[in-house]
MARSE-312877 format. One record per residue (C-alpha): residue number from 0; x, y, z. Coordinates in steps of 0.25 Angstrom, whole numbers, plus 2048, in hexadecimal, padded with zeros to 3 digits. Example, Ala and Ser with C-alpha at 12.3 -4.5 7.8 and 13.67 -1.06 7.14 Angstrom:
# MARSE-312877
   num   east   north    up
     0    831     7EE   81F
     1    837     7FC   81D
//
This chain:
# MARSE-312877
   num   east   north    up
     0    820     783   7B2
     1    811     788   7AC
     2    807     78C   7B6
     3    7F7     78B   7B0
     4    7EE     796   7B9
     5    7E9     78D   7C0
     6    7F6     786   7C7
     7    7FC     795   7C7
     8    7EF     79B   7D1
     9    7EF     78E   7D8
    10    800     790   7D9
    11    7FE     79E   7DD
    12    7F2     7A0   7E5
    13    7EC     7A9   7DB
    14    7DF     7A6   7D3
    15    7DE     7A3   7C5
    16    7D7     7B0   7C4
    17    7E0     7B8   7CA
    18    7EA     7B2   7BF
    19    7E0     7B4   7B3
    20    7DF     7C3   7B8
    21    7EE     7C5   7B9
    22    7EE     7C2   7AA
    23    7E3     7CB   7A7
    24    7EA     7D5   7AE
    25    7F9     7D1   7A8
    26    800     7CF   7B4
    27    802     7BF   7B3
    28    801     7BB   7A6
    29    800     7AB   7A4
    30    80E     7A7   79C
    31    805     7A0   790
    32    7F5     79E   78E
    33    7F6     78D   78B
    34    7EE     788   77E
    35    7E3     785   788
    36    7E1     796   78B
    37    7E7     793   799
    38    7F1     79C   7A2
    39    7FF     794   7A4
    40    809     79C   7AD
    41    817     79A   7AC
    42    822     79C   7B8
    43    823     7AA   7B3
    44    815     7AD   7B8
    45    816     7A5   7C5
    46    821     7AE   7C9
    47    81A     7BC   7C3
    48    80B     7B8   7CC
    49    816     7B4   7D7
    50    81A     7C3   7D6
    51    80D     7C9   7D2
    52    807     7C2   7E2
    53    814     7C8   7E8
    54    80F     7D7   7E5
    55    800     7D2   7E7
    56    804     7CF   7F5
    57    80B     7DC   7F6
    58    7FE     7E2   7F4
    59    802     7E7   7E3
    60    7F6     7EA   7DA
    61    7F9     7E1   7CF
    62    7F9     7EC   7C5
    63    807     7F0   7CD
    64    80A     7E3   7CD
    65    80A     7E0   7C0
    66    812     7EF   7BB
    67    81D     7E9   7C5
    68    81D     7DC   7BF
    69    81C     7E0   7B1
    70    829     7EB   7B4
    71    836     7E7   7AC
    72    83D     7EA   7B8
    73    836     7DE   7C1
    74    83F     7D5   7C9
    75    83A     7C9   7CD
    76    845     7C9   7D9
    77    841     7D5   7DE
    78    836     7D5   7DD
    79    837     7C8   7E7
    80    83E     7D0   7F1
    81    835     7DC   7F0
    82    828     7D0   7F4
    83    831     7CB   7FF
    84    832     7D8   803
    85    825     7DD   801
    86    820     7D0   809
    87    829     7D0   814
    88    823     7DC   818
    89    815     7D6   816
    90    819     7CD   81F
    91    81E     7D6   82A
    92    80F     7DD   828
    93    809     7CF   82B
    94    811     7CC   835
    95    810     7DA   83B
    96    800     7D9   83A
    97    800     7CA   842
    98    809     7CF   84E
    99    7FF     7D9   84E
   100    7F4     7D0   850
   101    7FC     7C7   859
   102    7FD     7D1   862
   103    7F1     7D6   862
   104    7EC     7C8   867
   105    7F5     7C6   872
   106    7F1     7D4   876
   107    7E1     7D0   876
   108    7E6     7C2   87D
   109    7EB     7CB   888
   110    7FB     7CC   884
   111    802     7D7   882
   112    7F9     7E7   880
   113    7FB     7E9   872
   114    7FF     7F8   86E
   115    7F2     7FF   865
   116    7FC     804   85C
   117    803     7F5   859
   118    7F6     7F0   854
   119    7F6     7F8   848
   120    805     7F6   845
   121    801     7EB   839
   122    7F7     7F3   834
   123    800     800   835
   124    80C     7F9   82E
   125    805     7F4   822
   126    800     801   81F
   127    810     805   821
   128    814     7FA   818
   129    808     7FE   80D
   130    80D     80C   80D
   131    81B     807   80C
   132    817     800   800
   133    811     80B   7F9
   134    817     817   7FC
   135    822     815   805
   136    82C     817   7F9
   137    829     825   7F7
   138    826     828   803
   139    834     825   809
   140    83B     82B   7FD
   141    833     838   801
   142    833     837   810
   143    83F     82E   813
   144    840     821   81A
   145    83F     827   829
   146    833     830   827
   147    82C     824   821
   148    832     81A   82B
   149    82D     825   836
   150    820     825   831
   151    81E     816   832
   152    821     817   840
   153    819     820   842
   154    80C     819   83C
   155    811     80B   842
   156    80F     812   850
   157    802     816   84F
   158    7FA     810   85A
   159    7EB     80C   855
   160    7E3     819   856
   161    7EE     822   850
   162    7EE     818   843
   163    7E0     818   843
   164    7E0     826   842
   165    7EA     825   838
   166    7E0     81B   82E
   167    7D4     825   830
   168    7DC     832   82C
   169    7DF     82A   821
   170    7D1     828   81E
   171    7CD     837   820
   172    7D7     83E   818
   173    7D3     835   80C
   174    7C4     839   80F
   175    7C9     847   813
   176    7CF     849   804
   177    7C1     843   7FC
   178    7B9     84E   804
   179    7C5     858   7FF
   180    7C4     854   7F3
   181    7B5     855   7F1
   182    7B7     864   7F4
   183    7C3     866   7E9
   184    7CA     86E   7F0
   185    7D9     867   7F5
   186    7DA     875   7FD
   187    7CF     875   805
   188    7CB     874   813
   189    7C7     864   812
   190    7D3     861   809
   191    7DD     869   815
   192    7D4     85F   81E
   193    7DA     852   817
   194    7E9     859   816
   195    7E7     859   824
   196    7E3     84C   828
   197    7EE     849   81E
   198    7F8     84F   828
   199    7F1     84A   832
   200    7F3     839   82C
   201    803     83E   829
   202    805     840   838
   203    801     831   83B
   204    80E     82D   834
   205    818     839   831
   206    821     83D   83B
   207    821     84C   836
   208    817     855   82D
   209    81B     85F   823
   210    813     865   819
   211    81D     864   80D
   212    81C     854   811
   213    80E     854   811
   214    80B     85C   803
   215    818     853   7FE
   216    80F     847   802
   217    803     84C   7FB
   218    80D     84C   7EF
   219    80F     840   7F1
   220    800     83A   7F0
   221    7FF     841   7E3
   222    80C     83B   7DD
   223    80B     82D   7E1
   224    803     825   7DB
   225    802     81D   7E6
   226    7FD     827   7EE
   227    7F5     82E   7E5
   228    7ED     821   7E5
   229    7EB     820   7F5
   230    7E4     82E   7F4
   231    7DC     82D   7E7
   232    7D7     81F   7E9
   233    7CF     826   7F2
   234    7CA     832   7E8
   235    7D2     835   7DB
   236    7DB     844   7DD
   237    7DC     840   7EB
   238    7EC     840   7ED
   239    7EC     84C   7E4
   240    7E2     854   7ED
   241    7E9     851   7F7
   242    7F6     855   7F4
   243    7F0     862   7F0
   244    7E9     864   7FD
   245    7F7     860   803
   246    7FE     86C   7FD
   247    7F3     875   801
   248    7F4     86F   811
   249    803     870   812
   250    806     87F   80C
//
């Protein structure tokens, strides 16, 4: 069965546009151009834009969606199991965030004192599960299952001031580092301030401190491009002058 753009976007939800850019772009190309110059899909399209809104959903930039789908080694099947897993657990986020709310209400109505901590919990384990997602490979190969597990705990029992505190740390080590950058120095007074708040953020969620750990850490914001990128979205060099101000901080 053949598919013009027009009954694909309206099958699919998507707009036309979003379908002419895909084939700029080279991600869903239309089976054949007809002798009118219009876009006809085949089944084969339908089940790659099926995929291609799968990892959308999942929050994939399409440039990594279309490097995955383009792969020789891509399964269609698991891939399918991989969305239902990935889903599942968007679910479990939804469902976790409504709870919230509904407990929330029947607090305001009067029912049952809702704890300060567990009106975070939603907003707490998304950023566990966006964490997860990025980063929780290497972490646990590096750290093991339990520390990692340990620290999620950890961050899921934060009561309301403590995670706040935690977000604003955040917030100041990054602004922390762009005023220890100005200077050039990743030894210097201001630079050993942002190692510090830096120690300071870790105690939120590790159980225990060492400084091999945290140089390793540093390491590890250079080497991953992933974590290169959180640090140098904010100012290019930043995971780098870290990592050096790191190794000064924990000699």
């Amino acid at each position: 069965m053949e598919y013009s753009i027009q009954s694909l976007s309206k099958m699919a939800g998507v707009s036309t546009r979003t379908l002419r850019y895909y084939d700029e772009i080279g991600i869903l190309k239309p089976a054949r151009i007809s002798s009118s110059g219009y876009r006809i899909y085949s089944e084969k399209e339908v089940d790659l834009l099926q995929q291609i809104l799968f990892y959308k959903e999942l929050g994939m930039e399409l440039k990594v969606i279309k490097e995955i789908l383009s792969s020789p080694s891509f399964d269609v099947l698991e891939a399918l199991y991989s969305h239902k897993e990935g889903l599942l657990k968007k679910r479990a986020q939804i469902d976790l965030l409504i709870q919230n709310v509904e407990n929330t209400i029947d607090s305001k109505e009067g029912g049952k004192k809702m704890a300060n901590k567990d009106k975070f919990n939603g907003f707490k384990k998304e950023l566990i599960d966006k964490n997860e997602k990025k980063y929780g490979k290497e972490i646990r190969e590096k750290y093991g299952d339990k520390t990692v597990d340990d620290s999620n705990k950890k961050l899921m029992n934060m009561d309301e001031e403590k995670f706040d505190e935690f977000k604003k740390l955040e917030a100041d080590i990054i602004e922390v580092l762009k005023l220890a950058m100005d200077t050039g120095n990743p030894r210097g007074e201001l630079a050993m301030k942002a190692c510090e708040l830096h120690k300071k953020w870790l105690g939120y969620t590790w159980n225990f401190y060492s400084k091999e750990a945290h140089r390793n850490l540093g390491e590890m914001y250079v080497c991953d491009e992933r974590f290169k990128k959180y640090y140098d979205d904010n100012r290019e060099g930043m995971a780098e002058f870290l990592r050096d101000a790191l190794i000064e901080f924990t000699k």
